[in-house]
MIKEKOL-602720 format. One record per atom (N, C-alpha, C): residue in one letter; y, x, z; residue number from 1; atom name. Coordinates in Angstrom, 1 decimal, decimal comma. Last residue first. Example, Ala and Ser with C-alpha at 12.3 -4.5 7.8 and 13.67 -1.06 7.14 Angstrom:
BEGIN
<site><type>s</type><yy>-2,2</yy><xx>12,8</xx><zz>7,1</zz><seq>2</seq><atom>N</atom></site>
<site><type>s</type><yy>-1,1</yy><xx>13,7</xx><zz>7,1</zz><seq>2</seq><atom>CA</atom></site>
<site><type>s</type><yy>0,0</yy><xx>12,9</xx><zz>7,9</zz><seq>2</seq><atom>C</atom></site>
<site><type>a</type><yy>-5,7</yy><xx>13,2</xx><zz>7,8</zz><seq>1</seq><atom>N</atom></site>
<site><type>a</type><yy>-4,5</yy><xx>12,3</xx><zz>7,8</zz><seq>1</seq><atom>CA</atom></site>
<site><type>a</type><yy>-3,3</yy><xx>13,2</xx><zz>7,8</zz><seq>1</seq><atom>C</atom></site>
END
This chain:
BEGIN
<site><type>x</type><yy>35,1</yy><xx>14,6</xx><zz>-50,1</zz><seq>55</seq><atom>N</atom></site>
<site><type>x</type><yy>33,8</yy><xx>15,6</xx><zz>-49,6</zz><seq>55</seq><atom>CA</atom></site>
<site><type>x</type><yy>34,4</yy><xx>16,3</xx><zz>-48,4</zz><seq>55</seq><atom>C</atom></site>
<site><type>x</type><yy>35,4</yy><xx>12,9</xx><zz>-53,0</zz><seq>54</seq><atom>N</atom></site>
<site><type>x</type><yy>35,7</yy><xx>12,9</xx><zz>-51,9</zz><seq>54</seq><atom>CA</atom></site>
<site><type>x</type><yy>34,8</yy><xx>13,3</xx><zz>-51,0</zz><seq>54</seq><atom>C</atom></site>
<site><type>x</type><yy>35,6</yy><xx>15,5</xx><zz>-55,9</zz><seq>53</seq><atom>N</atom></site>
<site><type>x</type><yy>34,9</yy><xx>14,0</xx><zz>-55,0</zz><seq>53</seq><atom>CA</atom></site>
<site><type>x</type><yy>36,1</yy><xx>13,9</xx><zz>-53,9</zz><seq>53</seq><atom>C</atom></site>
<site><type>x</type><yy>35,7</yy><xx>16,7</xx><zz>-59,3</zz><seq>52</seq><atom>N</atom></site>
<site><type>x</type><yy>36,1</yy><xx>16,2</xx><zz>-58,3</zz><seq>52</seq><atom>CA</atom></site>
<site><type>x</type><yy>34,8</yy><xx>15,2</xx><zz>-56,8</zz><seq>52</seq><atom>C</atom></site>
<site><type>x</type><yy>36,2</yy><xx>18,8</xx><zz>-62,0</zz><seq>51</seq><atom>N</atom></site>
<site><type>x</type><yy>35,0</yy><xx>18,5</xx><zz>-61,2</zz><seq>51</seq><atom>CA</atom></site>
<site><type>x</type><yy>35,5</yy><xx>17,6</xx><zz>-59,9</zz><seq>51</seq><atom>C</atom></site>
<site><type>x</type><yy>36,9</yy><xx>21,2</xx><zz>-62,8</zz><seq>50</seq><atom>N</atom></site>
<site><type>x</type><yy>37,3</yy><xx>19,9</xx><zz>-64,0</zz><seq>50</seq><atom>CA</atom></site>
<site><type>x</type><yy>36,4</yy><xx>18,9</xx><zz>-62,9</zz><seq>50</seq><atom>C</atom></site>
<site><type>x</type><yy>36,6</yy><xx>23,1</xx><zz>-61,3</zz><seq>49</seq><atom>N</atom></site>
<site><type>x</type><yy>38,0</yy><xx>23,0</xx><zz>-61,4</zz><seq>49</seq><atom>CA</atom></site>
<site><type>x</type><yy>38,0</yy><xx>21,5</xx><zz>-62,2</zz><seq>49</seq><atom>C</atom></site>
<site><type>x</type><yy>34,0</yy><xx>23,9</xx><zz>-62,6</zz><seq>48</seq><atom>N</atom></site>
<site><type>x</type><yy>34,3</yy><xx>23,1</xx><zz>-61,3</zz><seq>48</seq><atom>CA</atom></site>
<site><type>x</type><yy>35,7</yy><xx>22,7</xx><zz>-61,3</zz><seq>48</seq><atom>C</atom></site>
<site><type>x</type><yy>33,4</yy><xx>22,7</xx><zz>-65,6</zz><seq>47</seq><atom>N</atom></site>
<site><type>x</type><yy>34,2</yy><xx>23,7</xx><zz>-65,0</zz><seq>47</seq><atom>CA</atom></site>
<site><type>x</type><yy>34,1</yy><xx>23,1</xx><zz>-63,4</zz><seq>47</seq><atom>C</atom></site>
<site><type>x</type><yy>30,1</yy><xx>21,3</xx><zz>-66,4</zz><seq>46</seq><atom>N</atom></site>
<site><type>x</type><yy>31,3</yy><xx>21,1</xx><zz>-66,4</zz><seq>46</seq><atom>CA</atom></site>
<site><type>x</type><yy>32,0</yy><xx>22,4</xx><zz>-65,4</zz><seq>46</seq><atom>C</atom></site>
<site><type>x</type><yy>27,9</yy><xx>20,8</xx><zz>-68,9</zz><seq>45</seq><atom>N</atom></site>
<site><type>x</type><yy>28,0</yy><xx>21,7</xx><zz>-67,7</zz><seq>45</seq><atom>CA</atom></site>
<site><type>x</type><yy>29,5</yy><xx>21,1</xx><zz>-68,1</zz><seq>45</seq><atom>C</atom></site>
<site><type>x</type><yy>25,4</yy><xx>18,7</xx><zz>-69,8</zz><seq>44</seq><atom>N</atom></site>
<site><type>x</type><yy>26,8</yy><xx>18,6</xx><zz>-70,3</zz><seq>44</seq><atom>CA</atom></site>
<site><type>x</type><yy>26,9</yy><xx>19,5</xx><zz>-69,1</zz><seq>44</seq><atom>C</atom></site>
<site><type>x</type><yy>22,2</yy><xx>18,2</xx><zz>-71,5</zz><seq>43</seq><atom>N</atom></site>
<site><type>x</type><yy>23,1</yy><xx>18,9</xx><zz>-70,3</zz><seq>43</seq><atom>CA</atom></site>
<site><type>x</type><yy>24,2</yy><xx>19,0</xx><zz>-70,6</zz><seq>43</seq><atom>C</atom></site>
<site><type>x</type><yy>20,6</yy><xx>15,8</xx><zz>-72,9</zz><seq>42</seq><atom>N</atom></site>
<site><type>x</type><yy>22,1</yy><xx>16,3</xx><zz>-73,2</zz><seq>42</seq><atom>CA</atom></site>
<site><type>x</type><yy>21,9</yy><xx>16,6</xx><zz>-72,0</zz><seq>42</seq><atom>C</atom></site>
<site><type>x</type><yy>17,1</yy><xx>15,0</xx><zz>-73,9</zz><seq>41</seq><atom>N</atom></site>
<site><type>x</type><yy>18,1</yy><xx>15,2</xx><zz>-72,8</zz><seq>41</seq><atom>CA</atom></site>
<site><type>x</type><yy>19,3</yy><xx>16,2</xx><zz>-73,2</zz><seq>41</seq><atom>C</atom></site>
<site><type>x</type><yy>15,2</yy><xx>12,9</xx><zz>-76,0</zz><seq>40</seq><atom>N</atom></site>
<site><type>x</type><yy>15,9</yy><xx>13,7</xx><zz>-75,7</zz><seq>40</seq><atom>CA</atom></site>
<site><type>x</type><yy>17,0</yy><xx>13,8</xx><zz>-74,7</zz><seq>40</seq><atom>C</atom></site>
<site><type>x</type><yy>12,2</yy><xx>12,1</xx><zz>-77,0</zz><seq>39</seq><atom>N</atom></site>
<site><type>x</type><yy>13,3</yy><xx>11,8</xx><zz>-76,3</zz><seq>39</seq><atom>CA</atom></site>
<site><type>x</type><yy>13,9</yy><xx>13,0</xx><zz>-75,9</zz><seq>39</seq><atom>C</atom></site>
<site><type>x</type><yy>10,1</yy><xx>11,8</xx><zz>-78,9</zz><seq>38</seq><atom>N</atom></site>
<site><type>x</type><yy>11,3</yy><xx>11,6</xx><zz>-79,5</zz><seq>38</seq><atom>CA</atom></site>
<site><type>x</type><yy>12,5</yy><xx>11,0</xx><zz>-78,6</zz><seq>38</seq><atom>C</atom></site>
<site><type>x</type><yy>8,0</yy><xx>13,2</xx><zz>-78,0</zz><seq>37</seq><atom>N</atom></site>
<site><type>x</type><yy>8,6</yy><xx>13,9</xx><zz>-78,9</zz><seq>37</seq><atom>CA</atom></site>
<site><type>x</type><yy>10,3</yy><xx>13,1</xx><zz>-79,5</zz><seq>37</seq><atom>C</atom></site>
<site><type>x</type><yy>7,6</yy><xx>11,7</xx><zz>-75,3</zz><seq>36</seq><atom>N</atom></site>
<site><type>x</type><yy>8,5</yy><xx>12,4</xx><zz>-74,9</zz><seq>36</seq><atom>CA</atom></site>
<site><type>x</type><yy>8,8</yy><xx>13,5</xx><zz>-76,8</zz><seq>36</seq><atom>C</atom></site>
<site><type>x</type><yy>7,5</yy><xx>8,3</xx><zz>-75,4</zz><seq>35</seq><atom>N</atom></site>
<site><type>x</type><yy>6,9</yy><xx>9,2</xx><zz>-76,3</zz><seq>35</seq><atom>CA</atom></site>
<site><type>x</type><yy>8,0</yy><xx>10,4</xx><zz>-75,4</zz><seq>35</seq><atom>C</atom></site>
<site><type>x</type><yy>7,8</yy><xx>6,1</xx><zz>-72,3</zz><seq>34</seq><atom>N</atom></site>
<site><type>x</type><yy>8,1</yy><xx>7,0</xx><zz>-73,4</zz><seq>34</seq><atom>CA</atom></site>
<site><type>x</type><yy>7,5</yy><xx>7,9</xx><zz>-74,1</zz><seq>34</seq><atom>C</atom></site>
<site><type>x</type><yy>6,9</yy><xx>4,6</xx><zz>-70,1</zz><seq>33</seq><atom>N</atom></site>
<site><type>x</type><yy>5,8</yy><xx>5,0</xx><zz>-71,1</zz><seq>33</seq><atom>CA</atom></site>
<site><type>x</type><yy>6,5</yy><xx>5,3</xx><zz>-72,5</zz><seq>33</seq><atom>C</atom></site>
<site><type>x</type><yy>8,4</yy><xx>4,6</xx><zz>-68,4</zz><seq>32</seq><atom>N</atom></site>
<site><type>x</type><yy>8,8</yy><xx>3,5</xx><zz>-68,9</zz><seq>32</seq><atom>CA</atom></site>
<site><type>x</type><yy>7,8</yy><xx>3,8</xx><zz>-70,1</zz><seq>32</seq><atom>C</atom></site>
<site><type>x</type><yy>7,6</yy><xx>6,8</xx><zz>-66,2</zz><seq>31</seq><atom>N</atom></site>
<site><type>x</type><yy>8,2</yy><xx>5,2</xx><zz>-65,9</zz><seq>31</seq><atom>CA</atom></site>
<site><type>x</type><yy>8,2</yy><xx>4,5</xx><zz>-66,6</zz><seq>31</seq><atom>C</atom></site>
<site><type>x</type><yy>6,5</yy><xx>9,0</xx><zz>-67,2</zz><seq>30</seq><atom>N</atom></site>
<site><type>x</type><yy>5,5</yy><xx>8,0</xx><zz>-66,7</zz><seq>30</seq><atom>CA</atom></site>
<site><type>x</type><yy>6,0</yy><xx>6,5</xx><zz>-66,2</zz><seq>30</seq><atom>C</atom></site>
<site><type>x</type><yy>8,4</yy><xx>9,4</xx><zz>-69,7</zz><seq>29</seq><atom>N</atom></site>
<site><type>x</type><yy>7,1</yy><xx>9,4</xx><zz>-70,1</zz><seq>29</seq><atom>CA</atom></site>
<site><type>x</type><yy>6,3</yy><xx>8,5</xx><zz>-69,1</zz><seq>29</seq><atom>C</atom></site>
<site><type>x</type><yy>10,7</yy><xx>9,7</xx><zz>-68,0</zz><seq>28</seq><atom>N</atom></site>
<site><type>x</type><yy>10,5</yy><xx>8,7</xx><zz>-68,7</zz><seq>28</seq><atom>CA</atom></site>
<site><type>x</type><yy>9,1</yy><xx>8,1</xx><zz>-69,4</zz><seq>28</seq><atom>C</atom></site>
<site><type>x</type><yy>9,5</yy><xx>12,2</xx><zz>-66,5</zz><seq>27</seq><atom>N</atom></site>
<site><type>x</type><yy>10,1</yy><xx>11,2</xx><zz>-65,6</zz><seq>27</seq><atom>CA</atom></site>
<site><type>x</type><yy>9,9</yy><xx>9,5</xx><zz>-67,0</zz><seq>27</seq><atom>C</atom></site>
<site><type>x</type><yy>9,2</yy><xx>14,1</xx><zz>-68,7</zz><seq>26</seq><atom>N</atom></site>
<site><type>x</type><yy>8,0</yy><xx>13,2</xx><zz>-67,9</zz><seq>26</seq><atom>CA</atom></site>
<site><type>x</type><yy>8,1</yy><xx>11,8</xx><zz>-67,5</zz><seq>26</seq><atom>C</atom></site>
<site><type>x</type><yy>12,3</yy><xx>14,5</xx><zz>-68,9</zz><seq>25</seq><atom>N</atom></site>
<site><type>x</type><yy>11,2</yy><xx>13,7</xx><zz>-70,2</zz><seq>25</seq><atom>CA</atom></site>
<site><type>x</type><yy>9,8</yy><xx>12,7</xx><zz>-69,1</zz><seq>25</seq><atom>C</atom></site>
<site><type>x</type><yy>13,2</yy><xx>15,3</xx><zz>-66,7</zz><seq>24</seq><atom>N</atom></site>
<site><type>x</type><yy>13,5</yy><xx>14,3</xx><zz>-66,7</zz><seq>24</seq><atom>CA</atom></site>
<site><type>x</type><yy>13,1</yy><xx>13,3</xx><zz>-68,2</zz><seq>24</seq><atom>C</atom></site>
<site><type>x</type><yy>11,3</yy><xx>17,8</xx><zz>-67,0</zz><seq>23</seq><atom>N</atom></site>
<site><type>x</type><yy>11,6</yy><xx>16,6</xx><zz>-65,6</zz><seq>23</seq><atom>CA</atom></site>
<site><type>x</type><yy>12,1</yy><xx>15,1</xx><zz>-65,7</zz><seq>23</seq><atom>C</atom></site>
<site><type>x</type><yy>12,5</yy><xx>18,9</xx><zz>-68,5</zz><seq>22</seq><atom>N</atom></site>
<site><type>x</type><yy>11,2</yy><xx>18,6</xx><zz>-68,6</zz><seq>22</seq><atom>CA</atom></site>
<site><type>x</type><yy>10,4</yy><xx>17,9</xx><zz>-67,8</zz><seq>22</seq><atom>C</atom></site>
<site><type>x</type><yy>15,0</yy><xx>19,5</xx><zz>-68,4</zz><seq>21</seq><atom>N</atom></site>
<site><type>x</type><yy>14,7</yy><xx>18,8</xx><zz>-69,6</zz><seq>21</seq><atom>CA</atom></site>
<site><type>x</type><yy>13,2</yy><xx>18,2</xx><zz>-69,3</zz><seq>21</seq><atom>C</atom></site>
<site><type>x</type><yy>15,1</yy><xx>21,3</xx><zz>-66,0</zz><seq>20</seq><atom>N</atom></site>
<site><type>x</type><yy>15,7</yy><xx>19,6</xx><zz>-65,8</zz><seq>20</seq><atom>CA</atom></site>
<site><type>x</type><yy>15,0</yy><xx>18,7</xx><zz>-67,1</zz><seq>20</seq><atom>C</atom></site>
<site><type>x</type><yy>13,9</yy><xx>23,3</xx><zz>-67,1</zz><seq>19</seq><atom>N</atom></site>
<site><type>x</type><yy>13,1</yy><xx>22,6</xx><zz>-65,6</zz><seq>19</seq><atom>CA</atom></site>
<site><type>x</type><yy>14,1</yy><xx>21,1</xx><zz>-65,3</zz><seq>19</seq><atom>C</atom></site>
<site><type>x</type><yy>15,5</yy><xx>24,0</xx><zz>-68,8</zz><seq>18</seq><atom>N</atom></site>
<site><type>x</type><yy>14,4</yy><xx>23,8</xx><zz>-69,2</zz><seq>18</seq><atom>CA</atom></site>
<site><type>x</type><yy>13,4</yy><xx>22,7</xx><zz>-68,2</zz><seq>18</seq><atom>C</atom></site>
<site><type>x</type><yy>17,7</yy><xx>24,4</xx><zz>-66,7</zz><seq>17</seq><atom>N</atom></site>
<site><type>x</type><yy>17,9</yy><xx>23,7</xx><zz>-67,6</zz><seq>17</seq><atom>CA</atom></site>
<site><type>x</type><yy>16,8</yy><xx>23,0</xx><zz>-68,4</zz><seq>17</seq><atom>C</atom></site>
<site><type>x</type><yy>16,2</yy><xx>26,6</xx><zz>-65,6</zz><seq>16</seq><atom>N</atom></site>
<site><type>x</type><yy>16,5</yy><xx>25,3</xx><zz>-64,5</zz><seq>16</seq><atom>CA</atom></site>
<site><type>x</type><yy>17,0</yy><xx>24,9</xx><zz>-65,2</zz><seq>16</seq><atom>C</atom></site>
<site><type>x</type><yy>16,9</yy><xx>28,6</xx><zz>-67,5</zz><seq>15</seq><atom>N</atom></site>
<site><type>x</type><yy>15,3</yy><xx>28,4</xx><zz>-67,2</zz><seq>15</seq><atom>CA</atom></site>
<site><type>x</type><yy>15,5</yy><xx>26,9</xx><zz>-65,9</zz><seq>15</seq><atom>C</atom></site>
<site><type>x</type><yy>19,2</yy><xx>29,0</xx><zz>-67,6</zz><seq>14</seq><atom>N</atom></site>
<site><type>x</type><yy>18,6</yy><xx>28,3</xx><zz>-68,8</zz><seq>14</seq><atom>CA</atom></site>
<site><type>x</type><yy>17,1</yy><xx>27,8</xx><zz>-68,5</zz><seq>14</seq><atom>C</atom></site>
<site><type>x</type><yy>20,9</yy><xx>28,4</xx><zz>-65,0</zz><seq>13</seq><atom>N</atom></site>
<site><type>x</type><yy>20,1</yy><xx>29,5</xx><zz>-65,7</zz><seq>13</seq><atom>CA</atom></site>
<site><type>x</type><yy>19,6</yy><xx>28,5</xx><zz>-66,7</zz><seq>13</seq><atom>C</atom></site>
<site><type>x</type><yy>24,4</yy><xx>27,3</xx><zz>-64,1</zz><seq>12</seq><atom>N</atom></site>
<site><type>x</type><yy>23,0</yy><xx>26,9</xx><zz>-64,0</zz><seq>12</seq><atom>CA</atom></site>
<site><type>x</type><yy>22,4</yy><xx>27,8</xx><zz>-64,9</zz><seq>12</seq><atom>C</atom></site>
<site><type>x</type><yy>27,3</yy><xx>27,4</xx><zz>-64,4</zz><seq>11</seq><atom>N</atom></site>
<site><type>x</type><yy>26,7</yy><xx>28,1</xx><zz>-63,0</zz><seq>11</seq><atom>CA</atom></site>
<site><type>x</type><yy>24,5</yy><xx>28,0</xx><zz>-63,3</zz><seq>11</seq><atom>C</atom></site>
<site><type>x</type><yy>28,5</yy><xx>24,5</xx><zz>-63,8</zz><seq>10</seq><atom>N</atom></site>
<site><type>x</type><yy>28,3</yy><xx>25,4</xx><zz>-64,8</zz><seq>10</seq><atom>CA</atom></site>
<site><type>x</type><yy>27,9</yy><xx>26,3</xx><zz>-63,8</zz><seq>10</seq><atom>C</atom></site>
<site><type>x</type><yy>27,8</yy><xx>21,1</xx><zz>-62,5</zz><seq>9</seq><atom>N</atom></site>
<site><type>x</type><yy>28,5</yy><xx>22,4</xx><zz>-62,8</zz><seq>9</seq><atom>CA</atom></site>
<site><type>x</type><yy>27,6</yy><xx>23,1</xx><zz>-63,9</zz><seq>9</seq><atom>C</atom></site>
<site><type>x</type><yy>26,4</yy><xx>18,5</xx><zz>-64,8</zz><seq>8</seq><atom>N</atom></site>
<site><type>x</type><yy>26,1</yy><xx>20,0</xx><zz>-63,9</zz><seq>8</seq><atom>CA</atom></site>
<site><type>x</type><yy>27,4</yy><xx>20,5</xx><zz>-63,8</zz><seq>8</seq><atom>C</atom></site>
<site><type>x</type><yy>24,8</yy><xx>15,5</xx><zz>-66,2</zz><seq>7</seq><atom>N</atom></site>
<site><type>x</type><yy>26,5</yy><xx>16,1</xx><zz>-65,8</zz><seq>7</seq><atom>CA</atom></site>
<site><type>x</type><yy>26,1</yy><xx>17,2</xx><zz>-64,9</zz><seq>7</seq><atom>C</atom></site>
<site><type>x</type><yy>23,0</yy><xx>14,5</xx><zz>-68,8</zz><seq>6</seq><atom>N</atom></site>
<site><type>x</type><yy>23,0</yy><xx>15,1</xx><zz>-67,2</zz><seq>6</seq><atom>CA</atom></site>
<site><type>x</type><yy>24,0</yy><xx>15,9</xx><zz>-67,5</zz><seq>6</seq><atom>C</atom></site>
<site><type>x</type><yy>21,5</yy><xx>11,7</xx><zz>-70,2</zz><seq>5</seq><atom>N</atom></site>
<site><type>x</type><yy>22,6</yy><xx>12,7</xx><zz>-70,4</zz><seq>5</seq><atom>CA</atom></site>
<site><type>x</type><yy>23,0</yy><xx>13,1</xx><zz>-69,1</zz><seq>5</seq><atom>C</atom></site>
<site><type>x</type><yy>18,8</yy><xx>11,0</xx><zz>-72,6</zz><seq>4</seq><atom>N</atom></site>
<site><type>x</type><yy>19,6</yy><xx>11,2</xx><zz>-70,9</zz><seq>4</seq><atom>CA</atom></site>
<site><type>x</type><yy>20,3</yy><xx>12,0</xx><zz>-71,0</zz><seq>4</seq><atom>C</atom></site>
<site><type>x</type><yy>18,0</yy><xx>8,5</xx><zz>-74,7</zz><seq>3</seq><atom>N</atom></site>
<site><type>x</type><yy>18,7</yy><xx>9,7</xx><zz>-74,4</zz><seq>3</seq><atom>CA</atom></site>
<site><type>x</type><yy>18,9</yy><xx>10,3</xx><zz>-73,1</zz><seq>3</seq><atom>C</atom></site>
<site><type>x</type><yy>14,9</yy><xx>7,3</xx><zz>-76,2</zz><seq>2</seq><atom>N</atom></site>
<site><type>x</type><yy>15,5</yy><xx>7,3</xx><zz>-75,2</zz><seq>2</seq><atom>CA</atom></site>
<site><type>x</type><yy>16,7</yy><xx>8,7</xx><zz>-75,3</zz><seq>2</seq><atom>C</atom></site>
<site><type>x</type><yy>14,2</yy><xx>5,4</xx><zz>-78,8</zz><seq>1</seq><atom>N</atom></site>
<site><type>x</type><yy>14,5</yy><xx>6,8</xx><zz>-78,6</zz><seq>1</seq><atom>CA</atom></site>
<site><type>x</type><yy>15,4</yy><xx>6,9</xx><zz>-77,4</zz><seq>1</seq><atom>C</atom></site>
END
């Protein structure tokens, strides 16, 4: 049971949430020949303020 867990600002539509979940199921579907009913993707949104780089 594969998991992926994707780090975002906050700021993102539900419907490019759905377009990340379903992207990144395929994605495992055609790389590693995952079932995609029993994989699941965590969006974790973060505050920008909680957010850093060097940039």
């Amino acid at each position: 049971m594969p998991i992926v867990n994707i780090q975002i600002t906050k700021g993102v539509s539900s419907e490019q949430k759905e377009q990340l979940i379903q992207g990144a199921t395929q994605l495992l579907v055609d790389v590693l020949g995952k079932n995609p009913k029993t994989t699941y993707v965590l969006i974790d949104e973060v505050d920008t303020d909680n957010w850093g780089g060097w940039w």
